[in-house]
C-alpha positions as CSV (number, residue, x, y, z in Angstrom):
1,X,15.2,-20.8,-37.7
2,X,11.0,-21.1,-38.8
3,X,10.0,-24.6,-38.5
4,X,7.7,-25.4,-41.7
5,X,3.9,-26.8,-41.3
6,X,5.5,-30.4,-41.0
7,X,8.3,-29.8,-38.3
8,X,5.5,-27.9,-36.5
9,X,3.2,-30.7,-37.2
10,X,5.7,-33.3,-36.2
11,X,6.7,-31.7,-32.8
12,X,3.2,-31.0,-31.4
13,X,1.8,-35.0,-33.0
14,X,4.6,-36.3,-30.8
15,X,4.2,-34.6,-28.3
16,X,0.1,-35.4,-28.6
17,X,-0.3,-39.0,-29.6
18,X,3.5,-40.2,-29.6
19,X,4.7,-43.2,-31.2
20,X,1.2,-44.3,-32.0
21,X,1.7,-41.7,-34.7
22,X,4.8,-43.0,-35.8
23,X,3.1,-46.4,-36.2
24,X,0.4,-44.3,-38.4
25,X,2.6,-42.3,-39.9
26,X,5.2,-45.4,-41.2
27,X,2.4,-47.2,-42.1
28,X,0.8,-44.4,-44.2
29,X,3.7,-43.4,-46.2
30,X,4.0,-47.0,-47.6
31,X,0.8,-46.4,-49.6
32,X,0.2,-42.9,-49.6
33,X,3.2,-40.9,-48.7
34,X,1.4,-37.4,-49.4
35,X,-1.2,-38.4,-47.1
36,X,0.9,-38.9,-44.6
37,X,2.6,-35.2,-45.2
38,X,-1.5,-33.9,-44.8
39,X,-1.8,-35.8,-41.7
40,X,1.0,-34.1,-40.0
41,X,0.7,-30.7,-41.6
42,X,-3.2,-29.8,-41.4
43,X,-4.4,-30.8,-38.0
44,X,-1.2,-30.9,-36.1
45,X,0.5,-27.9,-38.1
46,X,-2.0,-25.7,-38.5
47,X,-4.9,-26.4,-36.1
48,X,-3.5,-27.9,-32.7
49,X,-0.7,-25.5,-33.2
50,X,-3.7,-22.4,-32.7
51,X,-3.0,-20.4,-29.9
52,X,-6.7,-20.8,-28.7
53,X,-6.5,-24.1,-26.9
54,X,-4.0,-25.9,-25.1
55,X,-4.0,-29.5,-26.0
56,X,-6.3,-30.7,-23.2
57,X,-8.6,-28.4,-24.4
58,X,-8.5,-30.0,-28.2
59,X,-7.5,-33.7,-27.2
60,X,-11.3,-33.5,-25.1
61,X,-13.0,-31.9,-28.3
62,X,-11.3,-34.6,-30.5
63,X,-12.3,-37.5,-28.1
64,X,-15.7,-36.0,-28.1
65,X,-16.0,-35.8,-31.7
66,X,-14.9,-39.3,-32.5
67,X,-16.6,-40.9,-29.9
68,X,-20.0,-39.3,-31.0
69,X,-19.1,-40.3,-35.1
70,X,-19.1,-44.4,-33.8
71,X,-17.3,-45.4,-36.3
72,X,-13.9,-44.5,-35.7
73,X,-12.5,-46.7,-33.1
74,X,-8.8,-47.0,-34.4
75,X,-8.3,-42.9,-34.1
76,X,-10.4,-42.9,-31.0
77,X,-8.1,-45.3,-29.5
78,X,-5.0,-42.9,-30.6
79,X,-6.7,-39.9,-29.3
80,X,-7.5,-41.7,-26.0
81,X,-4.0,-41.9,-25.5
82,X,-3.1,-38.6,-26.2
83,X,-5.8,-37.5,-24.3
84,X,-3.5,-38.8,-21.5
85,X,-0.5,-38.2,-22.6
86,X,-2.0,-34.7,-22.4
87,X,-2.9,-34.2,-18.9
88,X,-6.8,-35.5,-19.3
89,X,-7.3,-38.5,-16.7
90,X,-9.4,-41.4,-16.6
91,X,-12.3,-39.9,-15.1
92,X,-12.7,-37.1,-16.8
93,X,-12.1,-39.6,-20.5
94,X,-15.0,-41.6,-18.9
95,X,-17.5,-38.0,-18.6
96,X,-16.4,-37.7,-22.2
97,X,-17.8,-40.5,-23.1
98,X,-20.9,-40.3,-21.0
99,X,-21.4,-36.9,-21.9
100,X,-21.5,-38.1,-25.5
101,X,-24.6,-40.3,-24.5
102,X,-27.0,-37.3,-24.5
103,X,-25.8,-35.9,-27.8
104,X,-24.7,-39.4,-30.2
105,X,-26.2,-41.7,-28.5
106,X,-26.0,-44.6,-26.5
107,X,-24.5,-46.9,-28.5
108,X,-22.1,-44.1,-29.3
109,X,-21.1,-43.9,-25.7
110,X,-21.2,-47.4,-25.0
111,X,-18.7,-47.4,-27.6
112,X,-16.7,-45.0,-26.5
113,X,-16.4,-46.4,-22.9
114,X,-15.7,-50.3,-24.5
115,X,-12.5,-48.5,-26.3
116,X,-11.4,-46.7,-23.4
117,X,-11.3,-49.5,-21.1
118,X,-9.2,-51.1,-23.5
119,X,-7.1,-48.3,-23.7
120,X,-7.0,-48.2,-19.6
121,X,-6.3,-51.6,-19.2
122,X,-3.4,-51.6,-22.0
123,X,-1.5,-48.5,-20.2
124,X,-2.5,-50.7,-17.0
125,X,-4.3,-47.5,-15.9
């Protein structure tokens, strides 16, 4: 049997981020259950399900891209955790951050490395 773009999308976000996106995704279709359907279907469907990374690969690029926009520290949080539930480690979530130093900014990183600690210390990492 195909799996649809949700099913596909639904898999591969619990597999990712877990029941953090359950939490998101309850949450979301109380005031906006189409958005919800997006939010599985689009990135998790159709662009984490791309053969041309593993999830590592795009958990990294999404921590990365977050951390560097500042202003997202709710989905940076989520992402931090899928990071690991991914295979990334604590070191290598910490060169992310610092990494992001040289291209967003300090603050950016400082950011970045404020929310991961609280991420760390919550999975008592």
């Amino acid at each position: 049997m195909c799996k649809n773009r949700y099913e596909v999308g639904l898999d591969i976000m619990n597999k990712v981020v877990g029941e953090l996106g359950s939490h998101t995704r309850e949450s979301l279709k109380e005031i906006a259950p189409e958005f919800e359907e997006m939010l599985v279907e689009f990135p998790f469907g159709d662009i984490y399900s791309r053969p041309g990374l593993d999830l590592k690969s795009r958990e990294i690029a999404t921590v990365a891209a977050l951390t560097a926009l500042g202003n997202a520290t709710p989905q940076l949080k989520v992402h931090i955790n899928g990071a690991l539930n991914v295979g990334c480690t604590k070191k290598e979530i910490v060169e992310i951050m610092m990494q992001m130093g040289v291209y967003a900014g300090f603050p950016a990183a400082l950011n970045g490395l404020t929310t991961a600690r609280e991420v760390f210390n919550a999975r008592n990492l």
